[in-house]
N, C-alpha and C positions, 0 to 999 in steps of 0.2 A: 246612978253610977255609970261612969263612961269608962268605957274600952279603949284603950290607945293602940295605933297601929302596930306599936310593935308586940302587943297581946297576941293582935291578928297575926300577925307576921308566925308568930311561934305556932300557934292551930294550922295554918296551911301547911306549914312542917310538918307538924306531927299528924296532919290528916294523908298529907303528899306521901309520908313513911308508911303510912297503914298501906297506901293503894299497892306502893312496891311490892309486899311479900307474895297476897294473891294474884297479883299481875305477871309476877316473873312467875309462878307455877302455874299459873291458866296458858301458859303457852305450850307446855308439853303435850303430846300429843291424847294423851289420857287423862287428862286432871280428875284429880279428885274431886269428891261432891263439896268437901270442905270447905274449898277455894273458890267455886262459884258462887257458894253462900256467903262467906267472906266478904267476896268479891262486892256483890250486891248490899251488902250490910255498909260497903267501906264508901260505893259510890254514892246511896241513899244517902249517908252522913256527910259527904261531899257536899251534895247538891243543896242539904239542906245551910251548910258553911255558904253557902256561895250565896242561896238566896238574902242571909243575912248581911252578909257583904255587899250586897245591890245597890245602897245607896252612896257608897264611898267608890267602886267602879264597877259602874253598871254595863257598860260594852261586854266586858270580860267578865261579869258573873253571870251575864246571858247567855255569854258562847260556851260557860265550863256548864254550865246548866243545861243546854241544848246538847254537849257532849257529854255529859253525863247519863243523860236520858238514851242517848242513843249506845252507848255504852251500859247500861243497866238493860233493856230491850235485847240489847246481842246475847248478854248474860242467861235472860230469862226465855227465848225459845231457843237457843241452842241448849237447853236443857233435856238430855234424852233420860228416862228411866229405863234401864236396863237391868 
């Protein structure tokens, strides 16, 4: 069974929408714990989208994957328990 691009097209949407909600709350200046879990749930799922996408454009699921990573890393030590 093959996937056509515009299957793709619709998951980067709806993966693109997930990132927004924890994104626009991890900006404030206290987030919640919910949001950086989220957060790292929505980028893991990213990266894992992306690595499946590598063979149709590989430039750019290396650099969302490279920014992914360093974007999940920011997530996980800027984690303080308080």
């Amino acid at each position: 069974m093959s996937i056509d691009f515009t299957v793709w097209g619709s998951v980067h949407l709806v993966v693109g929408a997930a990132v927004l909600l924890p994104g626009v709350v991890l900006l404030r200046h206290d987030p919640p714990g919910w949001a950086r879990f989220n957060g790292m749930l929505v980028v893991g799922l990213c990266i894992i989208v992306q690595l499946v996408w590598l063979p149709a454009q590989p430039i750019w699921s290396i650099l969302m994957v490279v920014l992914g990573v360093v974007v999940l890393r920011a997530l996980v030590l800027t984690w303080d328990d308080e």
